[in-house]
C-alpha positions as CSV (number, residue, x, y, z in Angstrom):
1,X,0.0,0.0,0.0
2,X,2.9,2.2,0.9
3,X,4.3,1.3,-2.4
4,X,1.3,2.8,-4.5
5,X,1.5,5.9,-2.6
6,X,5.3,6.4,-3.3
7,X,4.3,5.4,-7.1
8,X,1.8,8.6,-7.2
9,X,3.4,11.1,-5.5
10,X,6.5,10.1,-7.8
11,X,4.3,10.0,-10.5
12,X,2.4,13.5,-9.7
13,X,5.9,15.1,-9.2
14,X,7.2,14.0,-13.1
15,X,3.7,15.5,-14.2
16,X,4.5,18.8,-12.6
17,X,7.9,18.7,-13.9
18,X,6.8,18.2,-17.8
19,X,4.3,20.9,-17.5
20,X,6.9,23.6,-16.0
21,X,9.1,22.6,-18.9
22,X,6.1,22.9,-21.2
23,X,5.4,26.6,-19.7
24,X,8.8,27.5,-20.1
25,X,9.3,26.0,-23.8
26,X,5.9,27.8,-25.1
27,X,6.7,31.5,-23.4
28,X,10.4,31.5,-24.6
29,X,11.5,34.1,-26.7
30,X,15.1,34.5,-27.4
31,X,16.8,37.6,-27.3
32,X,18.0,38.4,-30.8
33,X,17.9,42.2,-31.0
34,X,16.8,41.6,-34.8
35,X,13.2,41.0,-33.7
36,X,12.5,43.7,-31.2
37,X,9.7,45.8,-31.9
38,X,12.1,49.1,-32.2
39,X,15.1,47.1,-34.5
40,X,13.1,44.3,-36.3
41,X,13.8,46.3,-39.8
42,X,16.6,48.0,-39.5
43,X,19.9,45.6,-39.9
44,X,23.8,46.4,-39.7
45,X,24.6,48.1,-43.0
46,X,25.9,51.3,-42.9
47,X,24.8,52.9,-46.6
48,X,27.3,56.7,-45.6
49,X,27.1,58.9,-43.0
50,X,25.4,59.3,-39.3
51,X,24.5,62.7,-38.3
52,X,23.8,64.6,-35.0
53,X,20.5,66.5,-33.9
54,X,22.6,69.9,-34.6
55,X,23.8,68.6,-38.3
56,X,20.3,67.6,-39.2
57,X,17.9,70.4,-36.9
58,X,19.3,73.7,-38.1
59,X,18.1,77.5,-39.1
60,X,17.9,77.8,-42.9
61,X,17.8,81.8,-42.6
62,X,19.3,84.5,-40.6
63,X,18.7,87.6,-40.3
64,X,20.3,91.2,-38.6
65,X,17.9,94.1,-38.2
66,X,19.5,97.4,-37.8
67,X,18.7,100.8,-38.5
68,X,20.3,100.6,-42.0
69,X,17.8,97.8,-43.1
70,X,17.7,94.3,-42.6
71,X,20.8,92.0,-43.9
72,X,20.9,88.2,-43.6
73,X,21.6,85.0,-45.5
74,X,20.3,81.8,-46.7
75,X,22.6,80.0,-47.4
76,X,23.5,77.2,-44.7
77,X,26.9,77.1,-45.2
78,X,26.8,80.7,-44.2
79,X,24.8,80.2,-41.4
80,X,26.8,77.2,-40.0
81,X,29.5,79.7,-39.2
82,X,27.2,82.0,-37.4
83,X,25.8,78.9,-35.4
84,X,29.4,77.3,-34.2
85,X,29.3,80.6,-32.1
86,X,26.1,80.8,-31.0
87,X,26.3,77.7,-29.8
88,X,28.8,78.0,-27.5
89,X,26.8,80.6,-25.4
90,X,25.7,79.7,-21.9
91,X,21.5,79.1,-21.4
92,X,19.8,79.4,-18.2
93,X,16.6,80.9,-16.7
94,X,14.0,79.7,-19.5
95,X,10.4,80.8,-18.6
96,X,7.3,80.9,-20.7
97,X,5.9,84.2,-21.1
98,X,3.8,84.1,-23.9
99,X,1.0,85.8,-21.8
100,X,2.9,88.6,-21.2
101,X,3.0,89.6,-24.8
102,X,0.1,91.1,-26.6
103,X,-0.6,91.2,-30.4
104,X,0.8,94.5,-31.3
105,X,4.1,93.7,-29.2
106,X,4.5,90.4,-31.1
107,X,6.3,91.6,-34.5
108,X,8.7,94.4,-32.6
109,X,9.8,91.6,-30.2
110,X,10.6,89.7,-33.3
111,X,11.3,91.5,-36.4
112,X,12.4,95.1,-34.0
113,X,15.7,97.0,-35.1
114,X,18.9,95.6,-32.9
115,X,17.1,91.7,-33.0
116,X,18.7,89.2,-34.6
117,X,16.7,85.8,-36.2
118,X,17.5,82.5,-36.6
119,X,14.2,81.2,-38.8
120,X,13.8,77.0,-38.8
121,X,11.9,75.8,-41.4
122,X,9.4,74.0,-38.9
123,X,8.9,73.2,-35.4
124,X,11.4,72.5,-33.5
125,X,10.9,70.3,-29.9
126,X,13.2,72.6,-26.8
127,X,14.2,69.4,-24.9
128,X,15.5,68.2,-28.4
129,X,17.5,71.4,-29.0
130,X,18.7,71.9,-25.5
131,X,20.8,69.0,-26.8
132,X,22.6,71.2,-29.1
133,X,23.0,74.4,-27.4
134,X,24.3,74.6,-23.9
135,X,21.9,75.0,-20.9
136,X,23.1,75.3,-17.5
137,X,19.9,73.3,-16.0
138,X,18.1,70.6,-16.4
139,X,14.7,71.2,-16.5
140,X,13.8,72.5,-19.8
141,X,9.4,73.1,-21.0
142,X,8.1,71.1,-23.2
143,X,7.0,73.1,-26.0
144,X,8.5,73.9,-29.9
145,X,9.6,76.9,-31.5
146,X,10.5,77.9,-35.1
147,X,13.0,80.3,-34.4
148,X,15.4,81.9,-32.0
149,X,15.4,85.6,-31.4
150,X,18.2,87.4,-30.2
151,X,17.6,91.1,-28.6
152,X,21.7,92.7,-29.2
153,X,20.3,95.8,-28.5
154,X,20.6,95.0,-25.1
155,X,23.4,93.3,-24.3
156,X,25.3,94.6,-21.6
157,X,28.7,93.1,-22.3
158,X,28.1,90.1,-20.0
159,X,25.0,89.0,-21.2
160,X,21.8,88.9,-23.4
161,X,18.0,88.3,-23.5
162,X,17.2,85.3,-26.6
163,X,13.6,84.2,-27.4
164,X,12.9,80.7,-28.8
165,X,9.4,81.6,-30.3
166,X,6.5,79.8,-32.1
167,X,5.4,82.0,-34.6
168,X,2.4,81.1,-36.0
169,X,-0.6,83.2,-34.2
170,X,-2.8,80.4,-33.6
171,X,0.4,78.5,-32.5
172,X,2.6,81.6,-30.5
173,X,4.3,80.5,-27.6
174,X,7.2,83.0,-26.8
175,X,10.3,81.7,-24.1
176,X,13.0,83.5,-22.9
177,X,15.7,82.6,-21.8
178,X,19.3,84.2,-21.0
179,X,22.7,83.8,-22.4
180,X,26.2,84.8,-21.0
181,X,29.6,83.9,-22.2
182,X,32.7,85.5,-23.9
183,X,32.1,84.3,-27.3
184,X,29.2,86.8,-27.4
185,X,30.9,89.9,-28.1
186,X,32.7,87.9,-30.6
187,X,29.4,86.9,-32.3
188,X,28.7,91.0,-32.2
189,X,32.0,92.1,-33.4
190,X,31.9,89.7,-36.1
191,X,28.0,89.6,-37.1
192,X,26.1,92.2,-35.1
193,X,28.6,95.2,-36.4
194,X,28.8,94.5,-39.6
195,X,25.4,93.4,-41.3
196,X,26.5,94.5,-44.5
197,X,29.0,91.6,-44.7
198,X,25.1,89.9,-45.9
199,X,22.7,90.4,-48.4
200,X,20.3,93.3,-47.8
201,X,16.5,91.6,-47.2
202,X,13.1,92.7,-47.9
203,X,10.0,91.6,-46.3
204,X,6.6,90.9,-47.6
205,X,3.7,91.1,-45.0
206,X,0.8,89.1,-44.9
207,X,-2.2,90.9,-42.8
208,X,-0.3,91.6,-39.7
209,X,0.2,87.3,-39.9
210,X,3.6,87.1,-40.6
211,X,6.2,88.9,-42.2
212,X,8.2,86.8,-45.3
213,X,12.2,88.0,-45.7
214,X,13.7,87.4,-48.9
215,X,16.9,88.6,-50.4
216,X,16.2,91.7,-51.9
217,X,19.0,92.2,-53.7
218,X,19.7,95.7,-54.5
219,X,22.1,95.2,-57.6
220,X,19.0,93.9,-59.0
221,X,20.2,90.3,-59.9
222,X,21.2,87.6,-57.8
223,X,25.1,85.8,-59.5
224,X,24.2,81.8,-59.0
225,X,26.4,79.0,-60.1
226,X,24.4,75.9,-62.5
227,X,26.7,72.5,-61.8
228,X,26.4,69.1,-63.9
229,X,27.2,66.3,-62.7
230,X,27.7,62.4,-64.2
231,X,24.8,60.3,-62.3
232,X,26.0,58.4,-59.4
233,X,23.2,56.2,-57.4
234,X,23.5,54.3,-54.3
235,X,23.5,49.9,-54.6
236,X,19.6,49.4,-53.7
237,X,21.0,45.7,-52.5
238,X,22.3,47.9,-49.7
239,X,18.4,49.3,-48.7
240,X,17.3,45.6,-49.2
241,X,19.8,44.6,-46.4
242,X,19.2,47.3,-44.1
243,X,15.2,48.0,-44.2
244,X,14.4,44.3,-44.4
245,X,14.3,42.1,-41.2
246,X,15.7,39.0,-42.8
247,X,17.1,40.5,-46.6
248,X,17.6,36.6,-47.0
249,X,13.7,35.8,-47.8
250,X,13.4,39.0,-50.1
251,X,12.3,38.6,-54.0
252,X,13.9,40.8,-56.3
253,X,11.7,41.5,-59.7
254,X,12.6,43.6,-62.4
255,X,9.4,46.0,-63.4
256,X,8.8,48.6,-66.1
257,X,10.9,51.1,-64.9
258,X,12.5,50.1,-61.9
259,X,13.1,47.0,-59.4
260,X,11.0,46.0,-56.5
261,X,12.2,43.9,-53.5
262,X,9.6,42.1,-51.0
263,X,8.8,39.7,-48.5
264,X,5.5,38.5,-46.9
265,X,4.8,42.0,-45.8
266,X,6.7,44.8,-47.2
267,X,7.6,46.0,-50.0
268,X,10.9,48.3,-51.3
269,X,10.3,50.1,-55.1
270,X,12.9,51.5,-57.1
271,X,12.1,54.3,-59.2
272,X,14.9,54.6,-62.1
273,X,13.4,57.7,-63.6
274,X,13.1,59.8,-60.4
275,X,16.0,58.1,-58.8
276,X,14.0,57.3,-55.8
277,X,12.8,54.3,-53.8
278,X,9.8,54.1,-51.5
279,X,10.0,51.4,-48.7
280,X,6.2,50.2,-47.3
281,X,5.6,47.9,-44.1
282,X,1.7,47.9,-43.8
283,X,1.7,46.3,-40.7
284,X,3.4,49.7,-39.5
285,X,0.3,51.8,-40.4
286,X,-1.9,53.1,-37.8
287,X,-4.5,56.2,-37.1
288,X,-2.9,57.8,-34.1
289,X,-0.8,61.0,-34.4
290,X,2.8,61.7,-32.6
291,X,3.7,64.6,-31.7
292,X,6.8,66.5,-33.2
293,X,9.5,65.3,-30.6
294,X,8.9,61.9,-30.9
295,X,8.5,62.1,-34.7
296,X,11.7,63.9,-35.4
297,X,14.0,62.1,-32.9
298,X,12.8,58.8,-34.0
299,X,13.1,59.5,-37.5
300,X,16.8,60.7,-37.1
301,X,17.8,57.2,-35.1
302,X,15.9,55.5,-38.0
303,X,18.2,56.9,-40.2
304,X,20.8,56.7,-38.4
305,X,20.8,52.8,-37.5
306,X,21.3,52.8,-41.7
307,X,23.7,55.3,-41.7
308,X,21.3,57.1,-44.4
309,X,22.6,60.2,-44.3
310,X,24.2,60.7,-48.1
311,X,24.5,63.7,-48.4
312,X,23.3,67.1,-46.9
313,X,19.7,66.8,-46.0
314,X,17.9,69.5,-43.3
315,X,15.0,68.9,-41.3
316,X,12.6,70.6,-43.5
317,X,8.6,69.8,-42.2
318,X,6.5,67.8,-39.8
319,X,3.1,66.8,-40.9
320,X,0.9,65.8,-37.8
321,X,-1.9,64.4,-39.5
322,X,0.4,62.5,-41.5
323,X,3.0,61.4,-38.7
324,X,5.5,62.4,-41.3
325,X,9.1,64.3,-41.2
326,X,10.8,65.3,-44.1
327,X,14.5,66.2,-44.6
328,X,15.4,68.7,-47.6
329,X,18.4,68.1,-49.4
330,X,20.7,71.2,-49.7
331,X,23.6,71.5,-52.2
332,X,26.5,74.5,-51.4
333,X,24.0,75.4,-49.3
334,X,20.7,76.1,-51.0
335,X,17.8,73.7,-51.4
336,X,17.2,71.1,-54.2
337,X,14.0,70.8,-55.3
338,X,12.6,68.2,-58.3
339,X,9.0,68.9,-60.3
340,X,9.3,64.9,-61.0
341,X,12.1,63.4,-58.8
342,X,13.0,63.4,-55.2
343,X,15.1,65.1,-53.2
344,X,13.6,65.1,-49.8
345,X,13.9,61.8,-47.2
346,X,10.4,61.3,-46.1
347,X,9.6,59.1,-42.5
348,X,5.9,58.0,-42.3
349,X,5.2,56.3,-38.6
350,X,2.4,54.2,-37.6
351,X,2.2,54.1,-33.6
352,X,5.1,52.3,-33.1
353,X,7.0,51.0,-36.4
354,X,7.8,52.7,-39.9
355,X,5.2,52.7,-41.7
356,X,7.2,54.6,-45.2
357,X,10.4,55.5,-46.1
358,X,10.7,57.4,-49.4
359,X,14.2,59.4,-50.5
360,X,16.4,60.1,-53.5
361,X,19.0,56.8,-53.9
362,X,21.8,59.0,-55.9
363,X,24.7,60.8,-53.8
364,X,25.4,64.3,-55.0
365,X,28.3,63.6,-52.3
366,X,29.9,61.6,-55.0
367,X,29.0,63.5,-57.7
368,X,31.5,66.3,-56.4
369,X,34.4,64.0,-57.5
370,X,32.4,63.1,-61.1
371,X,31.8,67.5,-61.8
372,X,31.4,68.1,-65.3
373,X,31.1,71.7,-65.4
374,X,29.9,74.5,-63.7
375,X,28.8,78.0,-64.6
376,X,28.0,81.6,-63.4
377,X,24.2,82.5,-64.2
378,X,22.4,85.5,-63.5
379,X,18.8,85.7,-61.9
380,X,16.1,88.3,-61.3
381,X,15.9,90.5,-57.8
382,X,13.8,89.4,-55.4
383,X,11.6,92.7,-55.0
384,X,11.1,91.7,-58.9
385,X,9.5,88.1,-58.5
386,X,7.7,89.7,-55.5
387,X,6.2,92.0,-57.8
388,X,5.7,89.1,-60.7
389,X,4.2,86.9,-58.1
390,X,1.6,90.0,-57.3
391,X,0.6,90.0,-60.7
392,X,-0.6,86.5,-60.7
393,X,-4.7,86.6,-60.3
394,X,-4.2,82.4,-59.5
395,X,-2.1,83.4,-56.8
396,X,-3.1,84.7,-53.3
397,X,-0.4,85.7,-51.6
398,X,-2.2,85.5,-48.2
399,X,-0.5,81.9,-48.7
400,X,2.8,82.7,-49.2
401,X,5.0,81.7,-46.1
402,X,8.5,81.6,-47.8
403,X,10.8,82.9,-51.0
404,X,14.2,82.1,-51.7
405,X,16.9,81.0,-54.2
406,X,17.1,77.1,-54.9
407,X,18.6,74.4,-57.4
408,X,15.9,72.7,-59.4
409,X,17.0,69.1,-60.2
410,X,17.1,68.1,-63.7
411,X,17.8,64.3,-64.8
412,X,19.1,63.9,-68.8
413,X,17.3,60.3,-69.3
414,X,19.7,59.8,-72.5
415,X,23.1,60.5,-70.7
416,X,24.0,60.0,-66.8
417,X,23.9,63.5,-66.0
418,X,22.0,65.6,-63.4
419,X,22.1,69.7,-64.1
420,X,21.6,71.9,-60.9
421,X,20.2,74.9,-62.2
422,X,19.2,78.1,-59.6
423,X,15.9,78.8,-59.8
424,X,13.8,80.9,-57.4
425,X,11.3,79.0,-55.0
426,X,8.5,79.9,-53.8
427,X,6.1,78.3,-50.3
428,X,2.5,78.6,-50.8
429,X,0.2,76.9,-48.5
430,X,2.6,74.0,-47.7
431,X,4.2,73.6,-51.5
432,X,7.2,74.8,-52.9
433,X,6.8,75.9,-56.5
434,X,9.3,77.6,-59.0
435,X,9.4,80.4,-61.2
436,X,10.8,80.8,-64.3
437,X,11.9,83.5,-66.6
438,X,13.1,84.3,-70.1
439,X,16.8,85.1,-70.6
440,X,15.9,88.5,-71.9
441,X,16.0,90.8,-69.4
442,X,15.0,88.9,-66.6
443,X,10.8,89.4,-67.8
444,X,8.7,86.6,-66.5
445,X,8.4,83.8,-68.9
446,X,5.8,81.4,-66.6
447,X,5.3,80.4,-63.4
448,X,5.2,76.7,-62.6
């Protein structure tokens, strides 16, 4: 009788013990990195270049007001310069006081004589940017701004009041903060003094809304250099291998036009005539919305875990609705736009994967070493395509939020070569669109 009872309890005890290991061999997951929710498509290959916040999140204009006019750049090469001062300045004491400042004070505290601007071409999250200046504490707000403001008319040798401000009305949010350090005196020695080292600018107002600088260019043309270049793209193989979680089980098909790559779920296209690819993962698509800082700072480690960066490419716009951040790509620094191509990188998220990747797979990088020619070409003032642009009945300037000097992208389908040629750009309503003239004189030949 003792017997049997040994038996069961032995018996229960080996039941127990399969079921454990059971449990265990059902809820294992191993830890390869490859198939974590944050990594599963990104894979080692590095395709160029990482890039910091402060190389990607930077001003694309900057401007001096004085009592001789206004005088800025840009160009970010230009700006650069000015930045590697300004950053070195000491930050501390940021408040909010956006209640503090009423309607009719807004534009002086801005645009007054003795301020100087630093204009980004969309929002930018504070905590992200505190990373690139240098703030002597840690607790930083939580809200964006689209450019910094600094008031020189004030500064006291020791130190100076600067305003990171959102600018749109229904948007404003105005913080100050303080700066000290000796490379300020340096910054208005240099820049401060002497505006007229700059272009002189012009501003167009829109119904007390906002005010749009442009080079105004007083000389009444603007001297641009074209470039052409032989065509120089980037292996796609290499996308495949990073953007795919196992590049082993992807199909590669040859299609009118281009190549496409897939697996089970996604899908990479390569476009030969616009010299772009568009990477979808469906199961990354989703209804919810991030906000800005989460948007950008993922999409620059997304790009980064590639090493994506081929050449220079500025954090250019943030669609909410969209959950999408786009980078501009900038050659001797001036934007590159395409009627056809593509030349921004554009980072679709669902809630918590990609969800699509679209960007330009040729490296103007390279092409600097492949330089066919380039050449000095004259364009129209920008008080002149003001005025051409105020001519235009399909045009209602209550739109216009930007105008500047670019390089439209041209592709010769019959030889490898892309032709940078300067073109003026204009923002309207979210789009940039160019305008051309005739060589005669500079008159307006169309706008497109």
């Amino acid at each position: 009788m003792k017997l049997e009872k040994l038996k069961s309890i032995i018996l229960t005890v080996l039941v127990g013990i399969s079921l454990v290991l059971t449990y265990i061999q059902w809820t294992y997951q191993p830890g390869y990195e490859a198939y974590s929710e944050e990594n599963d498509l990104i894979q080692s290959v590095a395709i160029s270049e990482e890039k910091t916040i402060g190389e990607v999140v930077k001003p694309t204009k900057f401007l001096i007001h004085r009592n001789s006019g206004t005088f800025g750049t840009s160009n970010i090469n230009e700006i650069k310069e000015v930045l590697d001062n300004f950053t070195k300045w000491k930050f501390s004491d940021m408040s909010d006081i956006t209640v503090t400042i009423s309607d009719n004070e807004f534009f002086p505290l801005v645009h007054g004589t003795d301020n100087v601007e630093f204009i980004f071409e969309d929002s930018v999250p504070l905590n992200m940017y505190s990373k690139v200046l240098k703030f002597t504490e840690n607790h930083i707000p939580s809200g964006n701004f689209d450019r910094i403001v600094v008031d020189m008319g004030k500064f006291d040798g020791n130190q100076v009041t600067v305003y990171f401000i959102s600018y749109l009305k229904n948007e404003r949010k105005i913080y100050q903060a303080r700066a000290t350090g000796t490379d300020i005196s340096k910054f208005q020695t240099k820049y401060y003094q002497i505006p007229q080292r700059f272009p002189a600018y012009n501003y167009y107002e829109v119904e007390d809304i906002r005010r749009v600088y442009y080079p105004s260019n007083e000389n009444d043309e603007v001297r641009v250099f074209t470039y052409k270049f032989l065509s120089d793209t980037v292996d796609a193989d290499l996308f495949r291998d990073a953007l795919f979680s196992n590049p082993n089980f992807v199909k590669k098909r040859y299609v009118t036009g281009g190549e496409e790559y897939s697996d089970i779920y996604s899908l990479l296209s390569v476009d030969y005539s616009k010299s772009s690819l568009s990477f979808v993962n469906p199961i990354g698509a989703s209804d919810s919305y991030l906000q800005v800082p989460d948007a950008l700072q993922k999409s620059i480690n997304y790009i980064n875990e590639h090493a994506g960066w081929t050449d220079t490419f500025i954090y250019d716009s943030w669609s909410k609705y969209e959950n999408k951040i786009s980078f501009r790509l900038f050659h001797q620094g001036l934007p590159v736009f395409s009627e056809k191509g593509q030349t921004a990188i554009e980072v679709i998220w669902g809630s918590e994967e990609i969800y699509q990747y679209t960007r330009p797979y040729f490296d103007l990088k390279n092409h600097l070493r492949l330089e066919l020619e380039t050449e000095e070409v004259s364009l129209p003032s920008g008080d002149y395509v003001l005025q051409q642009l105020e001519k235009q009945k399909q045009i209602d300037l209550k739109d216009l939020q930007d105008l500047t000097i670019g390089y439209k992208i041209e592709y010769d389908y019959q030889n490898p070569v892309i032709s940078l040629e300067p073109t003026w750009y204009y923002l309207l309503a979210g789009s940039w669109l160019s305008i051309t003239f005739n060589e005669e004189g500079g008159d307006k030949h169309g706008l497109e």
